[in-house]
C-alpha positions as CSV (number, residue, x, y, z in Angstrom):
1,X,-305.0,103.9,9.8
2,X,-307.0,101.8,7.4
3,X,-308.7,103.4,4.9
4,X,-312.0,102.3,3.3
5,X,-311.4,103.9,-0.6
6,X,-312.0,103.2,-2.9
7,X,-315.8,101.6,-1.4
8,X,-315.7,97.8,-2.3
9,X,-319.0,97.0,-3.9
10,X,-321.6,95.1,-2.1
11,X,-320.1,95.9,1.6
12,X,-321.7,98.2,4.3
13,X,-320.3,101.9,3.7
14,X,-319.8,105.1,6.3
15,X,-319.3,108.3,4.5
16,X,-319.8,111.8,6.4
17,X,-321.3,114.7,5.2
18,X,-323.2,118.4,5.8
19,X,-326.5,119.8,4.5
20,X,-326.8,123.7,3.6
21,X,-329.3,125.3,5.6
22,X,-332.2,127.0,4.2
23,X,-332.2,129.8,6.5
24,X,-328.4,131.0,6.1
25,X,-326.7,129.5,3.1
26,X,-323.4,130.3,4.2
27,X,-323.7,128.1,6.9
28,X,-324.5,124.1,7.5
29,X,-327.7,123.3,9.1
30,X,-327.3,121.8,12.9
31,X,-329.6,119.7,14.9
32,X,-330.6,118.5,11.3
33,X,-334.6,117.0,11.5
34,X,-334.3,113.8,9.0
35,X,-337.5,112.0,8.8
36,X,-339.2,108.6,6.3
37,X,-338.6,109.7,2.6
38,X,-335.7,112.6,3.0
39,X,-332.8,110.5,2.5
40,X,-333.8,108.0,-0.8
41,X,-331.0,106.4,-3.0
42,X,-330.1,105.2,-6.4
43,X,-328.5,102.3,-7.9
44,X,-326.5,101.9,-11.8
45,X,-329.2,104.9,-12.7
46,X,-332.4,103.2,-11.3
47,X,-334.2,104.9,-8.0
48,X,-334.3,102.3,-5.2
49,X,-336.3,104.0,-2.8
50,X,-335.2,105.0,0.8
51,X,-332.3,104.1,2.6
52,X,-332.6,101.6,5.7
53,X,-330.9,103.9,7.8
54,X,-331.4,107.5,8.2
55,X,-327.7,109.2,9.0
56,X,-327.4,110.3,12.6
57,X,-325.7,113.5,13.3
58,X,-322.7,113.9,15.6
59,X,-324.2,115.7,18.6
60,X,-325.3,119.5,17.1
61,X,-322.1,119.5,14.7
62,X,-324.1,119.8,11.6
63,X,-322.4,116.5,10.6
64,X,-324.1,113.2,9.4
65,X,-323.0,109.9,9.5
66,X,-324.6,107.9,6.6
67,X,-324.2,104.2,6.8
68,X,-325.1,102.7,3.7
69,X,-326.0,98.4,4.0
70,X,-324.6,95.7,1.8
71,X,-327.4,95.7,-0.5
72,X,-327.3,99.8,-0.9
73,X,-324.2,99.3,-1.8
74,X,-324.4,96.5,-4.5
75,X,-323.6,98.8,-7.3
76,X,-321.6,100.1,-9.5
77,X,-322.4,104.0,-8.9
78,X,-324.9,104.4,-5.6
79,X,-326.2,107.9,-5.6
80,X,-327.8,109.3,-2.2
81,X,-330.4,112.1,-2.2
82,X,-331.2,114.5,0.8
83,X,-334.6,116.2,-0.4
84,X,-336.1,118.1,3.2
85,X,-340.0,116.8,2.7
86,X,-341.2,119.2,5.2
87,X,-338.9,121.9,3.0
88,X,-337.9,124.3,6.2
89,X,-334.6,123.4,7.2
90,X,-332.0,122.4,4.8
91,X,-331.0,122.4,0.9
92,X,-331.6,119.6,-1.4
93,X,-328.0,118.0,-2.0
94,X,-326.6,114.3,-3.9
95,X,-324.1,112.8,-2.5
96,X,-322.6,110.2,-5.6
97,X,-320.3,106.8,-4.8
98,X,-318.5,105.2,-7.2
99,X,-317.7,101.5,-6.1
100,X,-314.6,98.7,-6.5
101,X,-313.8,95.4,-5.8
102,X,-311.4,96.4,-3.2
103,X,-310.0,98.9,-1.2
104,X,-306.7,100.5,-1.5
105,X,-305.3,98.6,1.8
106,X,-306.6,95.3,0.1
107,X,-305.0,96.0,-3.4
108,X,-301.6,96.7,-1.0
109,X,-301.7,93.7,0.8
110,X,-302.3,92.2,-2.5
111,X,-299.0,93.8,-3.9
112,X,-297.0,92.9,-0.5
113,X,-298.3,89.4,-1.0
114,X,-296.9,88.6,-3.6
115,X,-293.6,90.2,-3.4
116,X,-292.6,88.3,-0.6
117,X,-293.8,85.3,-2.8
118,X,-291.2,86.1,-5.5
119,X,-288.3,87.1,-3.4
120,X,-288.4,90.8,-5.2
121,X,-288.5,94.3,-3.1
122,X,-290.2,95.3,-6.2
123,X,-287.6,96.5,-8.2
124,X,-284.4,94.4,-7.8
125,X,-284.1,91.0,-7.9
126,X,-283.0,88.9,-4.9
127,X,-279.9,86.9,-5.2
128,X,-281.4,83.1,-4.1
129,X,-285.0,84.6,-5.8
130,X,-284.3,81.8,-8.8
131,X,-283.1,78.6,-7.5
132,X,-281.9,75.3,-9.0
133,X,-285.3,73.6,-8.8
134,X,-287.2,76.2,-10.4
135,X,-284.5,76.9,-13.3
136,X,-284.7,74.7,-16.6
137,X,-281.5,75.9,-18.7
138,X,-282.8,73.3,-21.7
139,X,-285.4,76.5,-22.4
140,X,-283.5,79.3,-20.5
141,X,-281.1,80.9,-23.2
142,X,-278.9,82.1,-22.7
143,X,-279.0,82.1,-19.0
144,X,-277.3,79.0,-17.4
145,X,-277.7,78.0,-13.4
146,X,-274.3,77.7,-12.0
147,X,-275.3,76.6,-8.6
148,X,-278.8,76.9,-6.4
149,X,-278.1,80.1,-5.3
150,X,-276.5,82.2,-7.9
151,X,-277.8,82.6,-11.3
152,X,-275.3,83.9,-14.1
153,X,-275.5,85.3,-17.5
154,X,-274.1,82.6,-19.8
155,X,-270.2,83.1,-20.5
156,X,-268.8,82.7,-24.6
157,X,-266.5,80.4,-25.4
158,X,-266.5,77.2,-22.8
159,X,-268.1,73.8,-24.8
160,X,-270.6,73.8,-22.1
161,X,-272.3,77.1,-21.9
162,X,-275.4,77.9,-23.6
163,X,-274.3,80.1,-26.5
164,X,-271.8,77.8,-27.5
165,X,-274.3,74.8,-27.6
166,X,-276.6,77.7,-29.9
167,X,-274.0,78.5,-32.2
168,X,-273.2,74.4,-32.9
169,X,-276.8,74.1,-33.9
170,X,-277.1,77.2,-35.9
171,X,-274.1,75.5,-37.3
172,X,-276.0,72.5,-38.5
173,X,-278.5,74.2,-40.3
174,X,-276.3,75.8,-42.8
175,X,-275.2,72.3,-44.2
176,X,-273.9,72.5,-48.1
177,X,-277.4,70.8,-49.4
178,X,-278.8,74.6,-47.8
179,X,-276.5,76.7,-49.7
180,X,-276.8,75.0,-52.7
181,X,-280.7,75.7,-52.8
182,X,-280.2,79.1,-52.1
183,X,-278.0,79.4,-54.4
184,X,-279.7,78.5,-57.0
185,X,-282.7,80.5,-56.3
186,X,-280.7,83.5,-56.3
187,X,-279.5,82.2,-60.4
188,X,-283.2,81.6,-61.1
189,X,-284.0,85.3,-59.5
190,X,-281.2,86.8,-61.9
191,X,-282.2,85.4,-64.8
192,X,-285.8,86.7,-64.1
193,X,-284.3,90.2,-63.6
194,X,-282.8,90.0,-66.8
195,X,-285.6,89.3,-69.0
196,X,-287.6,91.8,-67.2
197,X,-285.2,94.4,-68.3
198,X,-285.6,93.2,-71.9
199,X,-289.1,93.6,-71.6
200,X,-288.8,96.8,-71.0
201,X,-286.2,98.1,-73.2
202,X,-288.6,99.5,-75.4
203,X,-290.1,101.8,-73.4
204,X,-287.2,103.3,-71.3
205,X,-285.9,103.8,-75.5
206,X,-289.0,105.5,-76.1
207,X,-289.0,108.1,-73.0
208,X,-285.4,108.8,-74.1
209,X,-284.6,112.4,-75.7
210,X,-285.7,111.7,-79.1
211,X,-288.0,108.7,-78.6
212,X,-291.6,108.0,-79.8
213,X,-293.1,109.5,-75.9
214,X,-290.4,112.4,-75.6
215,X,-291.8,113.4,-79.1
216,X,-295.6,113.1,-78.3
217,X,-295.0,115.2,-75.2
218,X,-293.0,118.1,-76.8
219,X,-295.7,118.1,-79.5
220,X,-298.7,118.9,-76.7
221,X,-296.2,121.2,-75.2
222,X,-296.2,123.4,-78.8
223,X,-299.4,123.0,-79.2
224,X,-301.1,124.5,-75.9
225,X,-297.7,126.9,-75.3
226,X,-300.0,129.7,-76.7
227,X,-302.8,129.9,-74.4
228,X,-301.0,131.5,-71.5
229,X,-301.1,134.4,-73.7
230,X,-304.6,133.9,-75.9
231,X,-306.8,136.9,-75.0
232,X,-310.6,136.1,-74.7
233,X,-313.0,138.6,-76.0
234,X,-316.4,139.4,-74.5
235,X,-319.2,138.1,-74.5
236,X,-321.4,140.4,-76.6
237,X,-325.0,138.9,-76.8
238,X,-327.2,135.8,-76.4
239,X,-325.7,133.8,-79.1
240,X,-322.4,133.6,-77.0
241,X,-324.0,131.7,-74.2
242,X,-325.8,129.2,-75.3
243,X,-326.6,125.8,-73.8
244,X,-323.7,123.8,-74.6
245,X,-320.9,126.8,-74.9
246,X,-317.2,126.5,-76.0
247,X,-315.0,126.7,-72.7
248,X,-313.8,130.2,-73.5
249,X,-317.7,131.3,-73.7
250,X,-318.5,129.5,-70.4
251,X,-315.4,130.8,-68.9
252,X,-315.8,134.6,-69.9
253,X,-319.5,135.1,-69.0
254,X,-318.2,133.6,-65.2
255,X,-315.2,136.1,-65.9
256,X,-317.4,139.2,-66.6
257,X,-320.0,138.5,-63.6
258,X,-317.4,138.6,-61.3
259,X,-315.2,141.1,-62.5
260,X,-317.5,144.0,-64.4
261,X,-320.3,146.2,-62.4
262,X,-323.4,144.1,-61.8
263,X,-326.7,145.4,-61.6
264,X,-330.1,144.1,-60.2
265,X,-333.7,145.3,-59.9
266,X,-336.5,143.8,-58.1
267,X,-337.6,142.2,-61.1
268,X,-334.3,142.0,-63.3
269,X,-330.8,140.8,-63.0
270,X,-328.2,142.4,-65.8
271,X,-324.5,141.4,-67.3
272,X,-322.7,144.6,-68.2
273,X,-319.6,144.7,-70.3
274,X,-316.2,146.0,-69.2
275,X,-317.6,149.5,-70.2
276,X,-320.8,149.0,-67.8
277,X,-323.1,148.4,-71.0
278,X,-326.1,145.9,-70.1
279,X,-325.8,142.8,-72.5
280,X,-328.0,140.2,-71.0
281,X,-330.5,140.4,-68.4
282,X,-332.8,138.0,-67.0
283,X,-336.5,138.4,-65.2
284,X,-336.6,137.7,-61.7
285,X,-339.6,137.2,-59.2
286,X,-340.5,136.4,-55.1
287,X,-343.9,135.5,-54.2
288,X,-343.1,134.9,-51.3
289,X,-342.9,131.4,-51.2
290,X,-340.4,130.7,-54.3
291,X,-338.1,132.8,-56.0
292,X,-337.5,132.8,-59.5
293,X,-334.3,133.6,-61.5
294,X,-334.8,133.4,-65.4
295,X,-332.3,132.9,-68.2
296,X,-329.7,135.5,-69.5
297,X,-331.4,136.4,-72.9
298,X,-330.3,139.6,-75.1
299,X,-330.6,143.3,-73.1
């Protein structure tokens, strides 16, 4: 049986379909009443207006044959809405069509088509499918046509197969004159090599144990070796935080904030120290609108 999916776009369509009654949702209205203005459609998203032809239901079945024209169907997505007017019978329901250029039977035929035209059951070659007249072996490599009906992979070794006729050209191309240049380019490339590593004989000597860079870098490593083990003292007043502090002032106030007791009022915010005495406090205020956070100053 033919089948009409997917719908080709811009030819007259038949779908079938059922509307939910009002009455008894669990079943689909029969001797369905359509009348001007229940059935419109849409076209690519734009609303189109009714359709030509209202469906027609199969006797009392409940089911509706909706032809769709040419020009209903001239797009890419045609959506058909079923909106009772009168609003007694049925549910409101979309029915939406996406369209193609051809069916599934056309796009088949297609496919059959042109099998038969190459000679192929789709998968494996036919024996007479390349022929003497359609066969050039001047650009076939390495494939050679033997006779009209049988084409064979080229064999090594006889003067007049294919490979051997490639190997006697890549033969010409590496004449003396060839190597020579390349030879020489690969002297010129050496040499290059070799004053690059002059170059930079200096500094491989200098990262050597010993050498100006290995000394620089064990210098910085005796230098900051200590401060895994420098202990920081607390910050005791307002003079240890001022605007531009040392990193070890900066780094204990964040230190004590987030490890000593914290306290806060409604109107004040306070450091404490490790043994919970208030060192610096700073006003706070809400006026609703903005809230205000002063500076740490002295306790």
């Amino acid at each position: 049986m033919a089948t009409a999916l997917p719908p080709p776009k811009g030819v007259a369509f038949t779908f079938y379909m059922s509307l939910v009654s009002q009455a008894d949702t669990d079943i689909m209205q029969t001797s369905v009443t359509l009348a001007a203005g229940d059935v419109t459609y849409f076209g690519d998203g734009s609303a189109l207006g009714n359709v030509g032809t209202l469906p027609v239901e199969i006797g009392t079945t409940g089911v509706l044959a909706c032809v769709m024209a040419n020009s209903e169907m001239d797009y890419d997505c045609v959506v058909v809405r079923f909106h009772d007017v009168a609003g007694s019978e049925y549910q409101d329901h979309v029915v939406e069509i996406y369209t193609a250029a051809q069916t599934l039977d056309a796009i088949d035929a297609n496919v059959d088509s042109i099998l038969a035209d190459t000679g192929t059951d789709g998968v494996v070659l036919a024996n007479d499918a390349i022929t003497l007249s359609k066969f050039d072996e001047s650009t076939a490599f390495p494939l050679v046509a033997s006779d009209a009906g049988a084409t064979q992979v080229a064999r090594v070794g006889a003067d007049s197969d294919t490979l051997e006729t490639l190997s006697d050209q890549i033969d010409l191309q590496a004449t003396a004159t060839a190597l020579t240049t390349h030879d020489g380019k690969l002297v010129t490339a050496a040499a290059n090599v070799v004053l690059a590593l002059a170059d930079t004989g200096e500094l491989q000597a200098d990262w050597a144990d010993g050498g100006r860079l290995d000394l620089l870098i064990d210098a910085i490593l005796a230098d900051t070796a200590s401060l895994n083990d420098t202990v920081l003292a607390e910050i005791t007043a307002a003079t240890d935080v001022p605007a531009t502090p040392t990193a070890r002032q900066a780094l204990m106030l964040l230190y004590m904030m987030a490890r000593n007791n914290s306290q806060a009022t409604a109107t004040e915010r306070r450091v404490l120290n490790n043994a919970g005495t208030e060192i610096l406090d700073a006003t706070m205020s809400d006026d609703g609108t903005t809230f205000s956070a002063g500076q740490l100053g002295d306790a």
